[in-house]
Each structure stands twice: as structure tokens, then as C-alpha cells.
PALUM-696831 format. One record per residue: residue in one letter; x, y, z of N, C-alpha, C in turn. Coordinates in steps of 0.02 Angstrom, whole numbers, padded with zeros to 5 digits, always signed. Atoms other than C-alpha are relative to their C-alpha. Example, Ala and Ser with C-alpha at 12.3 -4.5 7.8 and 13.67 -1.06 7.14 Angstrom:
<nodes>
a+00045-00059+00000+00615-00225+00390+00045+00060+00000/s-00042-00059-00003+00684-00053+00357-00039+00055+00037/
</nodes>
This chain:
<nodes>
x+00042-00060+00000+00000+00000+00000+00043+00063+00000/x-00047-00059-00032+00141+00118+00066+00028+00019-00082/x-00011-00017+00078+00217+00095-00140-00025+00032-00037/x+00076-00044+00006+00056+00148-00200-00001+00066+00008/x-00003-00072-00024+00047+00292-00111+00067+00035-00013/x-00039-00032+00006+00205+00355-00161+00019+00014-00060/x+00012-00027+00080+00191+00334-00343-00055+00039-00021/x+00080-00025-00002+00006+00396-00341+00032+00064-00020/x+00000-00073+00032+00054+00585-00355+00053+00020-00077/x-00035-00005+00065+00185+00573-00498-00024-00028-00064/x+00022+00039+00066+00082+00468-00630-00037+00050-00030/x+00029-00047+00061-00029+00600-00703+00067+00049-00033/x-00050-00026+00037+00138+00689-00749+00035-00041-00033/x-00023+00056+00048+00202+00537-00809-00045-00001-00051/x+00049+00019+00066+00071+00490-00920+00008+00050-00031/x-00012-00065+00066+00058+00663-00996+00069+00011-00040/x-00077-00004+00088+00251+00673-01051+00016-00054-00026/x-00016+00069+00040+00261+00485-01102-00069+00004-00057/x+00030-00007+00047+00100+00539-01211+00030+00047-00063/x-00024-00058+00031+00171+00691-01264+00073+00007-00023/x-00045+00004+00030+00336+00651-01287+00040+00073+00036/x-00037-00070-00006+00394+00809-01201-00006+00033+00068/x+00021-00026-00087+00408+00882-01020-00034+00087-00011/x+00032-00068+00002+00361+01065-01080-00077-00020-00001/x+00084+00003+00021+00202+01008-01153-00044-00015+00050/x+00030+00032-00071+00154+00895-00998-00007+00051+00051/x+00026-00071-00065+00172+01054-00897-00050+00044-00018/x+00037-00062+00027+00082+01177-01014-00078-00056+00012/x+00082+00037+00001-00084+01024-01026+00000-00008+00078/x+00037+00033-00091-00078+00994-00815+00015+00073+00028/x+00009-00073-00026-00045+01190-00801+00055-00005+00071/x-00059+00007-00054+00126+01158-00691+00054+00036-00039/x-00057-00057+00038+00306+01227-00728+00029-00063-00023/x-00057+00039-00004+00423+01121-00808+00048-00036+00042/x-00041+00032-00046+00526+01084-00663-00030-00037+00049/x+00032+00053-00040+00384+01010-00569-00028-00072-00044/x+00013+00060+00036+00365+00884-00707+00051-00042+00005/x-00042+00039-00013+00535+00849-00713+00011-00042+00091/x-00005+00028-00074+00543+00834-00502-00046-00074-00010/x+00036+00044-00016+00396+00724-00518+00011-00067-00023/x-00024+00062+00036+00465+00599-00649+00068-00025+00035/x-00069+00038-00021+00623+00591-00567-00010-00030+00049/x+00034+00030-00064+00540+00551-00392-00014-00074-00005/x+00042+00063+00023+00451+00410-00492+00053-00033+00000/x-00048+00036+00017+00620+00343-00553+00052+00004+00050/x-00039+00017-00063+00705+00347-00404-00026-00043+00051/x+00041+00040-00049+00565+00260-00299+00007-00074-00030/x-00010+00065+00040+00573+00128-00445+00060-00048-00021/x-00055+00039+00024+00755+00099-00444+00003-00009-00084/x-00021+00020+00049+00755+00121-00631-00030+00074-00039/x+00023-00048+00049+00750+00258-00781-00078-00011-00046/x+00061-00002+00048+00579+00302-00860+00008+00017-00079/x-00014-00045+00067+00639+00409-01005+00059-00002-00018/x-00068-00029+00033+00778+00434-01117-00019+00068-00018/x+00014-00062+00016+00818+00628-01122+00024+00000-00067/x-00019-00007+00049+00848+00694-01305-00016+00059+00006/x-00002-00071-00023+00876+00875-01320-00051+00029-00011/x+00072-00050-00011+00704+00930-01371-00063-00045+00009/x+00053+00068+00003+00580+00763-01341+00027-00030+00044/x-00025+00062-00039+00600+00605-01218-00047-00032-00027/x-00004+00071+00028+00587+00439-01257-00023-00065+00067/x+00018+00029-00060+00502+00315-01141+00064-00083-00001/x-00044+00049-00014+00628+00167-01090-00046-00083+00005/x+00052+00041-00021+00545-00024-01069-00036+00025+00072/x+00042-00011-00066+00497+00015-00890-00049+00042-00021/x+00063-00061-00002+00401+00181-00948-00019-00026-00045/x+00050+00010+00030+00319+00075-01071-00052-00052+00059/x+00063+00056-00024+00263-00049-00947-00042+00043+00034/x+00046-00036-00047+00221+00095-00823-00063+00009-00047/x+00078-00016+00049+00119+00185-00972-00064-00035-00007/x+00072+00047-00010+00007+00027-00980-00023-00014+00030/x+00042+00019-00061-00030-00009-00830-00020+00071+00030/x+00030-00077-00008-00056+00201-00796-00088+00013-00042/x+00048-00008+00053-00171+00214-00948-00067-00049+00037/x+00065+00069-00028-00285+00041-00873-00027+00032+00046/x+00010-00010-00077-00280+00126-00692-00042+00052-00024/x+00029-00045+00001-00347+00290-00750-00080-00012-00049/x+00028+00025+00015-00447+00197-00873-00082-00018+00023/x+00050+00040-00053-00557+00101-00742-00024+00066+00068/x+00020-00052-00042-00553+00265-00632-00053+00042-00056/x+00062-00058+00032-00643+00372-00763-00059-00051-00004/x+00059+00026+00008-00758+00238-00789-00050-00013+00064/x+00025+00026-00061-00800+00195-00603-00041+00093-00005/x+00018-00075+00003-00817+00413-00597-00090-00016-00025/x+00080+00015+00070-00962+00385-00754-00055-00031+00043/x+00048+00036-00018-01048+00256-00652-00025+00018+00046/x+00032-00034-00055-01051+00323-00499-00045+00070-00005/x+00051-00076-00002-01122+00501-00559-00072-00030-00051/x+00049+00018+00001-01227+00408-00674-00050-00028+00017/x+00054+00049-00043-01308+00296-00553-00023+00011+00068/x+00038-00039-00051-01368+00427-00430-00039+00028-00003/x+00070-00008+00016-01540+00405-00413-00027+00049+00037/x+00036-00053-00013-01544+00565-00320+00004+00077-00034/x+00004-00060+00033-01508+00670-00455-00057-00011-00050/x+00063+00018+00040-01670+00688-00564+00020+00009-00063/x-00006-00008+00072-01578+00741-00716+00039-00072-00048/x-00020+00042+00042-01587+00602-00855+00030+00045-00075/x-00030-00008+00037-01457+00631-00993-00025-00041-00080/x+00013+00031+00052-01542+00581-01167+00012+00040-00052/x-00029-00007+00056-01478+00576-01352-00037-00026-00027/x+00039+00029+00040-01583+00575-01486-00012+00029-00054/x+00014-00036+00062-01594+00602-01684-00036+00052-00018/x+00018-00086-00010-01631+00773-01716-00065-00009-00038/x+00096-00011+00038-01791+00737-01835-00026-00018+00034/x+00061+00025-00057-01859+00623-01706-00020+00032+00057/x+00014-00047-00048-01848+00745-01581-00040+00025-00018/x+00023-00098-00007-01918+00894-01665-00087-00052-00004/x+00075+00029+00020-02069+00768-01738-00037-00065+00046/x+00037+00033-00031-02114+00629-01620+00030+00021+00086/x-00035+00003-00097-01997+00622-01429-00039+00060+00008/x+00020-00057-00035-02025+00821-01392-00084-00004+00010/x+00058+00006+00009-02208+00819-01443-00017-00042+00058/x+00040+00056-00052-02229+00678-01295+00021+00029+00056/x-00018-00018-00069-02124+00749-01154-00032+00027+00033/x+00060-00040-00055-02290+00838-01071-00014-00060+00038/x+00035+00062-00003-02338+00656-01047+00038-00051+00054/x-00041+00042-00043-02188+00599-00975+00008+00025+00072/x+00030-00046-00071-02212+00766-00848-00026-00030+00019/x+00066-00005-00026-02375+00726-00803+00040-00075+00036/x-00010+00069-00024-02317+00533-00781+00078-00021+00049/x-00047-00026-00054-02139+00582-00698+00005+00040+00013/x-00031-00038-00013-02135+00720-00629+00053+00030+00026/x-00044+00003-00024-01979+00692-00542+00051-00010-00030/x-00037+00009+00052-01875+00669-00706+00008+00068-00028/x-00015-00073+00043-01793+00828-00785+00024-00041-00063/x-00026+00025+00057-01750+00769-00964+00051+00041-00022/x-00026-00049+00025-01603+00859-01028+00028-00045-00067/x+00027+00031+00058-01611+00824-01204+00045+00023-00075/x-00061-00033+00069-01461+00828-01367-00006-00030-00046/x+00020+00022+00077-01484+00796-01526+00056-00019-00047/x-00028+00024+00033-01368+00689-01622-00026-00065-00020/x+00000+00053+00028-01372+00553-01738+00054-00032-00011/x-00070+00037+00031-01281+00413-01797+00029-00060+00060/x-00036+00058-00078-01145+00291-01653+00008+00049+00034/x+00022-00030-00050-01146+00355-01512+00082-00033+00054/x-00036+00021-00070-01007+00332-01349-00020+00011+00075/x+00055-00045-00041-01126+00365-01207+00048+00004+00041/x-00015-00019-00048-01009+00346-01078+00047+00070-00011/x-00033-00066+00000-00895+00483-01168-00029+00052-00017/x+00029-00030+00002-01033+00582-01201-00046+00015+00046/x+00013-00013-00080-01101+00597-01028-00090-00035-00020/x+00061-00005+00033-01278+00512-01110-00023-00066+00058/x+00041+00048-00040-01402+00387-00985-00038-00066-00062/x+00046+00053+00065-01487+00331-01140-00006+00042-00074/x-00004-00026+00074-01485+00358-01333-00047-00037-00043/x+00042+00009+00047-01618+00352-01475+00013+00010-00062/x-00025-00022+00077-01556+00300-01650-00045-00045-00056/x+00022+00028+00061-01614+00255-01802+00055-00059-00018/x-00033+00041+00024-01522+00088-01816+00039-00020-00042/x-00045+00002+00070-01409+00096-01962+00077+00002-00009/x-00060+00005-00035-01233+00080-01902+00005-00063+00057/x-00036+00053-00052-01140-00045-01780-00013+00029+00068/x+00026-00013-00077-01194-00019-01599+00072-00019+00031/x-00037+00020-00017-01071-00018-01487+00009-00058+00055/x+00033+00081-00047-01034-00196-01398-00008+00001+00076/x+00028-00025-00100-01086-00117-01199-00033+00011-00006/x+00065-00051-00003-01226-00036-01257-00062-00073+00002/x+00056+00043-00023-01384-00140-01184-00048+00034-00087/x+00045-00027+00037-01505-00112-01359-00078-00036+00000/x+00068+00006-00013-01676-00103-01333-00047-00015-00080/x+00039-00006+00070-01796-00121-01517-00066+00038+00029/x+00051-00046-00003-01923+00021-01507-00042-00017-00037/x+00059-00013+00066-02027+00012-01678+00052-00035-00066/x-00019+00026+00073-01968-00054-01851-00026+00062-00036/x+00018-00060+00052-01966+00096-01974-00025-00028-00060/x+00006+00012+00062-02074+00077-02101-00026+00079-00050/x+00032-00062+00062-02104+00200-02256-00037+00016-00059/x+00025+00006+00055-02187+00285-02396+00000+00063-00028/x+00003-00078+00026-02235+00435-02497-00058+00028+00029/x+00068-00056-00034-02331+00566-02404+00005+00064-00013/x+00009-00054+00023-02424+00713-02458-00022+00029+00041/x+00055-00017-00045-02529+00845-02389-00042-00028-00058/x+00040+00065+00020-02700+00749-02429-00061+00079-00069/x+00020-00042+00042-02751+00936-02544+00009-00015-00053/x-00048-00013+00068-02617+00917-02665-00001-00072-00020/x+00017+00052-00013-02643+00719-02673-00052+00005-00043/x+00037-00010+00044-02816+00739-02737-00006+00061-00026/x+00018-00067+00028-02814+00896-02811+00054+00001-00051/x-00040+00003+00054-02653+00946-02911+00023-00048-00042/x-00028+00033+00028-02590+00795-02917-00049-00061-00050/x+00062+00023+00026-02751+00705-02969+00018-00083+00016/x-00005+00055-00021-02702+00532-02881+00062-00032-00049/x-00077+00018+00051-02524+00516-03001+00041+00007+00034/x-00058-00026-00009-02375+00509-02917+00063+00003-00050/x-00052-00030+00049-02272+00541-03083-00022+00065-00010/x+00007-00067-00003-02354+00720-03069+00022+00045+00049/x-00023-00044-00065-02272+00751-02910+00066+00021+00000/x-00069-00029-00019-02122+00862-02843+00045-00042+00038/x-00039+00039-00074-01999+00741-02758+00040+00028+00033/x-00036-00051-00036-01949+00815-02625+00059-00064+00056/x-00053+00062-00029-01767+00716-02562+00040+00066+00057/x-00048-00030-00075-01650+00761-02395+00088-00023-00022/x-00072+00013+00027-01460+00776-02429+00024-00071+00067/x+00005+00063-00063-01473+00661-02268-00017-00067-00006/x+00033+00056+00037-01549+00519-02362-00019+00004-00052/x+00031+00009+00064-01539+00530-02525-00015-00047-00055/x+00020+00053+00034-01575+00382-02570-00059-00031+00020/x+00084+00018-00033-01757+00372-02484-00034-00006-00062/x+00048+00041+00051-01835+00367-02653-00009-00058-00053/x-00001+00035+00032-01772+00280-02743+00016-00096+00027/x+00025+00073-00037-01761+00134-02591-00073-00022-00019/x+00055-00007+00000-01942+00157-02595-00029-00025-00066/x+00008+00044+00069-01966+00123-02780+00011-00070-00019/x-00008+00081-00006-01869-00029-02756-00046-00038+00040/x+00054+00032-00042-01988-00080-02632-00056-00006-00031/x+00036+00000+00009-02115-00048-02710-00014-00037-00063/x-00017+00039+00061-02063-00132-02867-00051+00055-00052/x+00039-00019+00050-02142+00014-02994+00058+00048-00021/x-00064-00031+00049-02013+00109-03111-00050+00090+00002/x+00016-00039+00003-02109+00287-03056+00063+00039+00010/x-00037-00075+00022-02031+00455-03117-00023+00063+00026/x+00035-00057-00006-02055+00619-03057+00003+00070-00030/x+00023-00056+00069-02111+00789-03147+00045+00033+00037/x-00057-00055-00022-01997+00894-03026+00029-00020+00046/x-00037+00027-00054-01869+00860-02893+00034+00089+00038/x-00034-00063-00047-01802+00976-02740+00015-00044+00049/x-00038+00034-00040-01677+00936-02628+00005+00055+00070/x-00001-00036-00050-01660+01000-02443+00062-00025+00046/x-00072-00013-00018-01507+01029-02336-00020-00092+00067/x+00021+00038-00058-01605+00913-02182-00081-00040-00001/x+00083+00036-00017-01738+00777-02152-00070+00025+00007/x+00040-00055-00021-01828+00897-02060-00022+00059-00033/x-00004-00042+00047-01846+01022-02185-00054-00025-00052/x+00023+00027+00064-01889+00908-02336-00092-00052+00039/x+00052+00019-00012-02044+00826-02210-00046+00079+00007/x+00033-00057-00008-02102+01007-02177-00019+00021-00056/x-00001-00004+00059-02088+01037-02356-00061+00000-00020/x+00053+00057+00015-02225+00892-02383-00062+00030+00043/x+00051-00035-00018-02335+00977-02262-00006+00066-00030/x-00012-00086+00037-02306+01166-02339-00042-00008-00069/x+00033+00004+00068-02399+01079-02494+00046+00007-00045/x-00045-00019+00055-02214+01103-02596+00015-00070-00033/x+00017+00067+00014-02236+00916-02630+00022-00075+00025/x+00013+00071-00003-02209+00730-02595+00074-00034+00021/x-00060+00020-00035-02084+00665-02478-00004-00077+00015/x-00005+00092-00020-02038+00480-02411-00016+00038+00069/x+00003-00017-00065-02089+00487-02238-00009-00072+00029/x-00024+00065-00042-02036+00349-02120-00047+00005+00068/x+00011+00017-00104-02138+00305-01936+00081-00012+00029/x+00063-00017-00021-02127+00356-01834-00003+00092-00009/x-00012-00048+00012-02072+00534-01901-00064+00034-00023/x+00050-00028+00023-02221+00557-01987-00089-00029+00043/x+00052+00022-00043-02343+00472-01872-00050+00062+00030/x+00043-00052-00026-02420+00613-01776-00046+00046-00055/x+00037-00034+00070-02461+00706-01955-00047-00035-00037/x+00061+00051+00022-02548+00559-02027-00052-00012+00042/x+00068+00026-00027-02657+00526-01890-00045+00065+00024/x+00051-00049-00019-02718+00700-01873-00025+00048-00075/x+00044+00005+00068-02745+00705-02063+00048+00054-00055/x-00054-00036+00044-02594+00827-02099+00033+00000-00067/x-00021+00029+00054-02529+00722-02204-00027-00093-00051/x+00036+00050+00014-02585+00565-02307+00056-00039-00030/x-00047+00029+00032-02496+00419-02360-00051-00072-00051/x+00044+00018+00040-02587+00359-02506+00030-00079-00019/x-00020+00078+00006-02473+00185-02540+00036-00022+00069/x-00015+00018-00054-02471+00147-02363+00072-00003+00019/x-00045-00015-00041-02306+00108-02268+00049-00082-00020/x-00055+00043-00005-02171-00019-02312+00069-00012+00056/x-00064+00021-00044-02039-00103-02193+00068+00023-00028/x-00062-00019+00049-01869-00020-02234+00054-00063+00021/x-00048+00056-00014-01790-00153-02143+00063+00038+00076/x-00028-00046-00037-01710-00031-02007-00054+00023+00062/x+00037+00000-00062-01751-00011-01827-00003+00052+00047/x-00006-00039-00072-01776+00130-01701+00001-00015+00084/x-00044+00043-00074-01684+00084-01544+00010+00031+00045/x-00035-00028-00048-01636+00149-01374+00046-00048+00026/x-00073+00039-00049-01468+00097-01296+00035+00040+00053/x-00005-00032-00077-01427+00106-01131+00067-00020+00015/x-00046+00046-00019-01257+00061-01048-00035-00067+00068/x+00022+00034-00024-01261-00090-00960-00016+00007+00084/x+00009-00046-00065-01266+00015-00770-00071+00010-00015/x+00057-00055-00003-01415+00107-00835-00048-00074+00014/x+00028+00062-00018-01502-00094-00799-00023+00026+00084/x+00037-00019-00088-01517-00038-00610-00010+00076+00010/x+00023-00095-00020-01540+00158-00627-00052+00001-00017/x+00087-00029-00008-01727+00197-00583-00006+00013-00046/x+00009-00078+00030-01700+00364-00667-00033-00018-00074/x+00022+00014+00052-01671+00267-00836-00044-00045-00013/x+00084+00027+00008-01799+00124-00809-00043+00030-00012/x+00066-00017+00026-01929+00229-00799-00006+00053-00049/x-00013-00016+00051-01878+00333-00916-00010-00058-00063/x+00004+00064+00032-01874+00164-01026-00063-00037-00037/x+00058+00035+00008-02027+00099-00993-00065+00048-00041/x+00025-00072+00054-02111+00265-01057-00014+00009-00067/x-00039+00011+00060-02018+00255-01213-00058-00059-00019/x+00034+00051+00038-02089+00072-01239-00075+00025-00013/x+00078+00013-00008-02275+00116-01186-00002+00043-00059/x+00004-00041+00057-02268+00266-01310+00017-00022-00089/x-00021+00008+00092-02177+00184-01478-00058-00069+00016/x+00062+00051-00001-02317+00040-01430-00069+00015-00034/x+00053-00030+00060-02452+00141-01520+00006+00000-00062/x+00007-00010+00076-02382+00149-01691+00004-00094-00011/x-00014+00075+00029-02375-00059-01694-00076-00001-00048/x+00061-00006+00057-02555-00033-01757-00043+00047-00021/x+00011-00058+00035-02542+00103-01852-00027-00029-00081/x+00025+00009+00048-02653+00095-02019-00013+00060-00054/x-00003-00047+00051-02621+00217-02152-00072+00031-00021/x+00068-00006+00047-02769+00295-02244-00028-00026-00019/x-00011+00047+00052-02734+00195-02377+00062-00038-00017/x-00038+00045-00005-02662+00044-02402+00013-00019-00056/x-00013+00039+00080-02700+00004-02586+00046+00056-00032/x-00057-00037+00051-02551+00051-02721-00065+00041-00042/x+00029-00040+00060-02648+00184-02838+00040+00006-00048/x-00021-00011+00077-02609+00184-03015+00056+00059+00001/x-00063-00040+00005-02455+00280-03070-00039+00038-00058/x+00042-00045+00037-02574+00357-03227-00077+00002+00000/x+00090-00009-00006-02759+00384-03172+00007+00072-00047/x+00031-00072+00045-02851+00530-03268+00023+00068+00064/x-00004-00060-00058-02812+00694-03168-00061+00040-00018/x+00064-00036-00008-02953+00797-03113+00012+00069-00020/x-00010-00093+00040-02886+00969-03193+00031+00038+00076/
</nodes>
């Protein structure tokens, strides 16, 4: 123990100039002087009976010993930041849950529910960031994350299956029967530089070789579904993104909803298993994406790609 304790204060200066290669630098990143880097390394190598570094006049050079130290430094601090993570994450007396979640699903289904989750926790503060894509929750300080499945998960992350995304083309239900006169080769396709390959998945799915009369492209997901409501025309819209708009008539999805084959997920680390905070946070989540399992489009039948248009 007494060893321990006597190397203990010199290893964060170790580690930094065996990273860095340099005792200036190690002082300027731990905000010390140079000479307390060097004191501290030499301390080390005198307690150890052996050289850490080779000096070279403007860099050092770690010796075998300061490679073994380095690895076993790096593990120690390693397992300390992580114990840190767990312990602040798994204090069920702080009410603030840390959640990550794709920025369209935020703006269009999660936010839209959080009154719900009030009313039903009120003892939960959500503090709430918007990214997509993989995720590192523990280095991103996150309790729980909401992705659109499409990437490698990382192998700690507990993954939950929310909903199965399925999609289609949705209009507002004006321009649908009206301009477009029930044709979708008369429509504007409106694509996301974010997915630009949503229509033409969709085609494949659908197995029909449809063309469209105009195309516009938008910087974000979010954008190009707003679009589709704005009446500027005819977007892919995926559940559960477009869910809330279809069932209050916003929008219509005239060849119902195909499986893309892609899943909306929450992943938790494997800690967040005994934190309240995120259980019930969790369970929330499920009861809520549990409504769109029998979700029923408008319409379900394919409509003709050339019906007569109504003028």
C-alpha cells in the first residue's frame, strides 16, 4: 500500500510526457512549470530503482519500464474514469436524465410527448441533445440514446428495439387529390441531402419504375418533411417521423407504409439496468412507440401511377 501511495502523485505527470513526448508540453496540458514535471518523474524513477525516459535535447523517449508503467497508468486511469461515469450516473438522487436522440425524431415525435412523460414523472428533468448516428454514451455523458439503427452499436450498449421503421410517400391529402389528381409521376420529389437515397429505396420496394415531374432537394430531413406539409410536394416519410401528421390528417400516405428493414432503438449502458431514473424513463419510451404497432395508413392500396387527373 505504502508503494502505492508514493507513486500515486507522480503518474498524471508521467502519463502526460510519455504521451506527449515532451516535459514542456506535460506542464503547459496539467498547467505546472516544467521543473515540477521533471521533479515528479524523477521522484518516480528513483522510488522505482530504474530510468523512465531517455532525455533527447528537445523530446524524451520512454525506456521499457516507462512503457510498462504507461500501460498499466493508462488501465488505472482507465477504470477510474469509468468507475467516476458510473457512480455520477447511477445517482438516483439526481433527477436529471441525460438523453440523445436524432434530431428529426426529436423535433417530430420524442419532444411532442415529453408533457406526458411530466405529467407521468414528474420527478424526471430530461435534458435532451440531438445527435445522430454511433454514439459513446459513456464519453458523451448520455443515460440513454435514441437512433435510427443503421450503423454498428457499440458492444456495452444494452439495445432495446423500439418500432421497425417503415415507409412511404406522403403528401398533404389537398395536393394528393387535387393537383396531383391521384399520379405520383405528377409530383415534386422532395429528397433530404441526409438520405438521399429514400426514393429511390422506396421504388425498389415498391417494385414500380415511377418518375417524377420535378425534384427539390433540402439541406435536412426535417426540412424536406415540412416541405411535404407546406404543400411544396411529396416526400418519403418513415414512422414514426411522420406518425403524428398522418393521424391527425396533416398528411396522407396514399401507398401505405413499407418495412425499410431498419429499426428505431434505445441503448442504454449496461449500469443504466439498475438506474430507476433510466428504467422509468425506458418503460415510457416502450409504452409510447407501442401505439404505432397498429398504425393503419389511410390507404393501403397502391394507386395507379397514370389515373385521369381531375384538372
Amino acid at each position: 500500500m505504502s508503494h502505492r501511495r508514493r507513486l500515486l502523485p507522480g503518474l498524471p505527470a508521467f502519463e502526460a510526457a510519455a504521451r506527449l513526448n515532451n516535459f514542456t508540453r506535460a506542464a503547459e496540458e496539467l498547467h505546472l512549470t516544467h521543473g515540477a514535471i521533471s521533479r515528479a518523474i524523477a521522484q518516480l524513477e528513483e522510488r522505482l530503482g530504474t530510468p523512465l525516459f531517455v532525455r533527447h535535447p528537445r523530446r524524451v523517449s520512454l525506456t521499457p519500464a516507462g512503457y510498462r508503467l504507461l500501460e498499466a497508468t493508462r488501465n488505472a486511469f482507465a477504470e477510474l474514469d469509468r468507475a467516476a461515469d458510473e457512480i455520477g450516473r447511477g445517482d438516483s438522487a439526481d433527477p436529471v436524465l441525460h438523453v440523445s436522440c436524432e434530431p428529426t425524431l426529436s423535433m417530430r415525435w420524442l419532444m411532442p410527448r415529453l408533457g406526458r412523460l411530466r405529467q407521468r414523472h414528474p420527478e424526471l428533468q430530461v435534458e435532451l441533445s440531438t445527435a445522430g448516428g454511433p454514439i459513446d454514451l459513456n464519453a458523451n455523458g448520455c443515460d440513454l440514446a435514441i437512433r435510427r439503427l443503421d450503423f454498428t452499436p457499440p458492444q456495452e450498449a444494452v439495445i432495446d428495439v423500439l418500432c421497425p421503421e417503415l415507409a412511404g410517400p406522403v403528401c398533404h391529402p389537398e395536393c394528393w387529390g387535387g393537383m396531383l389528381g391521384q399520379d405520383l409521376n405528377r409530383a415534386r420529389w422532395l429528397h433530404s441531402r441526409t438520405r438521399p437515397s429514400a426514393w429511390s429505396d422506396w421504388c425498389r420496394m415498391a417494385d414500380h419504375p415511377y418518375l417524377p415531374a420535378s425534384e427539390q432537394s433540402f439541406d435536412h430531413f426535417y426540412f424536406t418533411l415540412q416541405a411535404a406539409l407546406d404543400q411544396l410536394g411529396t416526400a418519403i416519410g418513415p414512422l414514426p417521423l411522420v406518425y403524428d401528421d398522418l393521424q391527425a390528417g396533416r398528411l396522407t400516405a396514399p401507398f401505405g407504409m413499407r418495412p425499410t428493414g431498419v429499426d428505431y432503438v434505445m441503448l442504454t449502458p449496461p449500469e443504466g439496468q439498475s438506474d430507476q431514473r433510466t428504467q422509468r424513463f425506458a418503460d415510457w419510451l416502450r409504452s409510447e412507440a407501442a401505439h404505432m404497432a397498429h398504425f393503419e395508413p389511410a390507404s393501403t392500396r397502391p394507386h395507379s401511377a397514370g389515373l385521369e387527373t381531375d384538372g
